[in-house]
N, C-alpha and C positions, 0 to 999 in steps of 0.2 A: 588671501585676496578679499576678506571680510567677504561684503553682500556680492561680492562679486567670483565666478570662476573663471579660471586661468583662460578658459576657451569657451566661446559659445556654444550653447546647447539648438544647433537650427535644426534642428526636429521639428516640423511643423504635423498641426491636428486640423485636419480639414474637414469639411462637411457641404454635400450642396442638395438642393429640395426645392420642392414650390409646390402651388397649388393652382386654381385656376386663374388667380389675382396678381400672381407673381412668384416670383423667383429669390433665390436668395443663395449666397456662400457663406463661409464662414472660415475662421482657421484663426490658429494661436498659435506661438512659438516662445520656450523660457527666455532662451536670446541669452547676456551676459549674464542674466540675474543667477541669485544661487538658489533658488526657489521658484516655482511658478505659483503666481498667486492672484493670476487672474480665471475668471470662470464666465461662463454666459450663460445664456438658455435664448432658445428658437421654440417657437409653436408657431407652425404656420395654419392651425387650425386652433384659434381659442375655444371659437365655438365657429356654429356655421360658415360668419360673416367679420371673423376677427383672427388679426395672427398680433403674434406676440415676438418682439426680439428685444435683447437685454444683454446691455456688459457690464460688469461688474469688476472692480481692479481695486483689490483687497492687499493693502496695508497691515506689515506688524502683522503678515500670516496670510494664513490662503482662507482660514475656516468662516470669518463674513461673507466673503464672498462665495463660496459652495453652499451656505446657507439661503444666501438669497438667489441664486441659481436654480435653487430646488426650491423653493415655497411663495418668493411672488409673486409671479403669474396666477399661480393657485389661487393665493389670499385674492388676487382682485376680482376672481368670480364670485366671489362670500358676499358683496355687499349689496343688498339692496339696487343701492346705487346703478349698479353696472347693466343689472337687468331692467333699470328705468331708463339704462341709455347714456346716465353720468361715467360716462368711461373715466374722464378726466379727474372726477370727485374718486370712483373706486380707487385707480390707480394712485393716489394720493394718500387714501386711506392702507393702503398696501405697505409703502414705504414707511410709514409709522408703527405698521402693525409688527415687522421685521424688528425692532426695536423692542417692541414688546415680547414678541417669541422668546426670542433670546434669554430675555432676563432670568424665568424659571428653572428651577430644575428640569424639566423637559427639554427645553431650551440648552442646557448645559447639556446635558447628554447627546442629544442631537448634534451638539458644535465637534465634542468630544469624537463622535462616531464619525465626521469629516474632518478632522484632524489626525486621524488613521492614528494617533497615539495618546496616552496619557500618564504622567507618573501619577502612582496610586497613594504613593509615600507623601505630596506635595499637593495634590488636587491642582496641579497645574498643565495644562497644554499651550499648544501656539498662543498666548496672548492674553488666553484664559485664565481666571483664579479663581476658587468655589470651596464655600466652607459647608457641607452638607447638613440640611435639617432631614430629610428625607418624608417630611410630608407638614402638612401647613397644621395651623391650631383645628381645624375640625379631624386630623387624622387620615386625613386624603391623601392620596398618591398626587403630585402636581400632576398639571392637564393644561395644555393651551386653552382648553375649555372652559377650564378654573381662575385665571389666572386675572381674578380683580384687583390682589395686591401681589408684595412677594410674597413667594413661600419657601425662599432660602436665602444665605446670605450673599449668595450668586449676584452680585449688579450688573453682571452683565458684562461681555468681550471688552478688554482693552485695544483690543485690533477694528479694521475696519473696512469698509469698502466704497467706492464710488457705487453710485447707480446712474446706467444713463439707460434706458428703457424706451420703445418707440411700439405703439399699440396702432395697429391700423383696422379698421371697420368701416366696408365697403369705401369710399372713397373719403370719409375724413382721418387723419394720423395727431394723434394725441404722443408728445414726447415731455417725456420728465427726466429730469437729470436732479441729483444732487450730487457734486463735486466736480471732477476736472476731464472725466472723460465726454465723448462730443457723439453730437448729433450731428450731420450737417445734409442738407439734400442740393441733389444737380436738376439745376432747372433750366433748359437750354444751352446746357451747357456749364453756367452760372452756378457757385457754392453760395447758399446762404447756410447762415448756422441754427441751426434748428434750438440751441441747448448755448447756456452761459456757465464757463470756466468760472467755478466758487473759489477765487484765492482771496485769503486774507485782506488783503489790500483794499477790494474792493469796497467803495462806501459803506453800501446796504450791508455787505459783513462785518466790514470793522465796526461800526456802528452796534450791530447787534452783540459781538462777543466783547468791547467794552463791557455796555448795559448789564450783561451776564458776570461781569466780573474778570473776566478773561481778557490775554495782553495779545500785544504781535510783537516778534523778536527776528528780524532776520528773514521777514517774510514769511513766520510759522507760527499758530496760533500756541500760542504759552510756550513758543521758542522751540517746537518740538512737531504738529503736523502743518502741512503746507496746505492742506484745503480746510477750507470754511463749513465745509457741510459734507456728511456723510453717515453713512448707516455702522452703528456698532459704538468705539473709539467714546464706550460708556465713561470714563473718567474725563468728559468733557460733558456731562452730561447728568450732574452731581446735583445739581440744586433744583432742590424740594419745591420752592415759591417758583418756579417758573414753568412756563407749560414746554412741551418739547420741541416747538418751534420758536423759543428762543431762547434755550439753551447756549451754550458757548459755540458748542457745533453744535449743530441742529440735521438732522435728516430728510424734514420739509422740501420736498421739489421744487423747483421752478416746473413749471406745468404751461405747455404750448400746443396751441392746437392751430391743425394745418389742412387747408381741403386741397386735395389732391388734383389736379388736371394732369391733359394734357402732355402741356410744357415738361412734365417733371419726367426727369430719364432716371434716377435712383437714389434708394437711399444710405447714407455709412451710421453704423454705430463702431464708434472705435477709442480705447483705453488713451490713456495720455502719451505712451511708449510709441503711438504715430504722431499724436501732435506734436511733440516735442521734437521732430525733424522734418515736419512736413506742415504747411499751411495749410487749411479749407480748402482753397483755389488750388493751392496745389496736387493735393489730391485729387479732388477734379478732374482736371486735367488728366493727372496723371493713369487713373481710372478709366478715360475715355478712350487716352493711349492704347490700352490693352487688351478692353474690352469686348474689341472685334475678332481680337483674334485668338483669344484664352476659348476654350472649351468648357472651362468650367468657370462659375462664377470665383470658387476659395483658390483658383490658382491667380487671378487677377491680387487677390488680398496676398498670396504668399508671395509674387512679386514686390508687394508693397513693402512686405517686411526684410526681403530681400535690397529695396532701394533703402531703407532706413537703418538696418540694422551697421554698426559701427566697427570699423577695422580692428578697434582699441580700446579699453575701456579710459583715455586719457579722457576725453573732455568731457565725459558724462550721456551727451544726448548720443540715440542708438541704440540705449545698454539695456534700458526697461525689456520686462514681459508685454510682448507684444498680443494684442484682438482686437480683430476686425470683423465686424458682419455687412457685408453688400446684398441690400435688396431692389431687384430691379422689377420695375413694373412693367405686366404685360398690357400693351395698347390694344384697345383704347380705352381712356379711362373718360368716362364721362364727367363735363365739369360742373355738375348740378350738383347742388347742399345733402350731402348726408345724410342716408336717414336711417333711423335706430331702431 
């Protein structure tokens, strides 16, 4: 069945929470795939006045995205920035920093330790390849700490992952996305997209991965990934003379910021294994459907996967590892300007 198995795995992983500001579900299901390789993270308390939700839909392996699962939210409290209130600047600096984690030996180990295996013979895992120095020219043990250049021949994961992240703080919501998984919130009812699908195609990409050296073949950059932009998927990500947002793929966010009222009834982050059978609107909708009468917020999402997932693996859409996060806000939310 290649990437596919004979029967779906609808096993779904649920989770529901809130805080005083809001509510939230969650839930995944492998679905056709022969692997699950998508992951999130929830904090509904970043700090006092900040929650944190994130998907992530990891390509050529699960191990990017379990990595950024576990350490971005983290990294975006490190900066400066975040405590002067640049939410939008830290969480930007995050998504680059994931980039940089990675490359070190530290990094390798860590990927290593979420990909639950390694042959020892080949220094290879899910995606991975790593030739070891085992500490840099002063005699160090690598350290994210240390880590102003490489200090192994590690360059870093050939796998990779989507980021779509949505950071809310008291009534303004800061969303990043790089690749193809979505943002979108109900405003009245109303889907706007919060987050823009990075495919190839796209001017502003095609544009940038020419300039990089890099072709499109069939809709896939060097005839091989179908997004523009993502974290990891370092053999796009080779040349020296260029900074890393503009790279062939590039991991650079699209960065939206949103003030909250009102009007707004909630918000999805969700992988491409919904969009690919379900529109914004449609969702929506579909959302609003069941929302009165689900008990929990992750059973509304595992209906959803339940409406998408495919009889068959004949035509493709359905078949993805399915995640979904629904955040609903508790009213009333006041519609005055943010403050940090």
């Amino acid at each position: 069945m290649g990437i596919y198995l004979s029967t779906p795995k609808t096993e779904k992983f649920s989770e529901d929470g809130s805080n005083a500001k809001l509510a939230f579900g969650l839930s995944s299901m492998q679905g056709w795939r022969s692997t699950m390789e998508d992951a999130h993270a929830v904090v509904p308390d970043l700090d006092n006045c900040t929650s944190f939700f994130g998907v992530y839909d990891g390509h050529g392996g699960k191990v990017v995205a379990k990595f950024c699962a576990k350490y971005l939210h983290a990294q975006v409290l490190k900066y400066e920035t975040y405590m002067g209130g640049d939410l939008a600047a830290s969480v930007q600096k995050a998504f680059f920093r994931m980039d940089e984690m990675m490359r070190g030996q530290r990094g390798w180990r860590e990927l290593a330790v979420l990909g639950d295996k390694i042959n020892k013979f080949t220094g290879m895992i899910e995606g991975l390849i790593w030739s070891p120095k085992g500490s840099d020219s002063n005699g160090r043990s690598d350290d994210w700490a240390f880590e102003e250049g490489p200090h192994s021949d590690f360059s870093g994961p050939t796998s990779g992952c989507t980021a779509c992240v949505a950071v809310i703080r008291n009534n303004q919501l800061i969303v990043a996305n790089a690749g193809d998984s979505r943002c979108v919130i109900s405003r009245k009812g109303q889907a706007y997209n919060l987050s823009r699908d990075h495919k190839p195609e796209l001017d502003v990409e095609k544009e940038r991965i020419l300039k990089a050296g890099g072709f499109i073949h069939a809709g896939r950059v060097n005839g091989s990934l179908n997004l523009a932009r993502a974290i990891g998927d370092m053999e796009f990500k080779q040349n020296k003379f260029l900074p890393a947002e503009r790279q062939i793929v590039t991991c650079n966010p699209d960065i939206n910021i949103v003030e909250l009222c009102e009007d707004d009834d909630f918000l999805i982050l969700a992988c491409d294994g919904i969009w690919e059978c379900m529109s914004s609107q449609q969702l929506v909708d579909f959302i609003h459907e069941h929302i009165k009468t689900e008990s929990r917020l992750s059973a509304v999402c595992e209906r959803v996967f339940d409406r998408c997932l495919a009889p068959s693996i004949a035509n493709g859409e359905g078949c993805d590892n399915m995640t979904m996060i629904l955040v609903q806000f508790k009213k009333p939310i006041k519609s005055s300007v943010a403050s940090t």
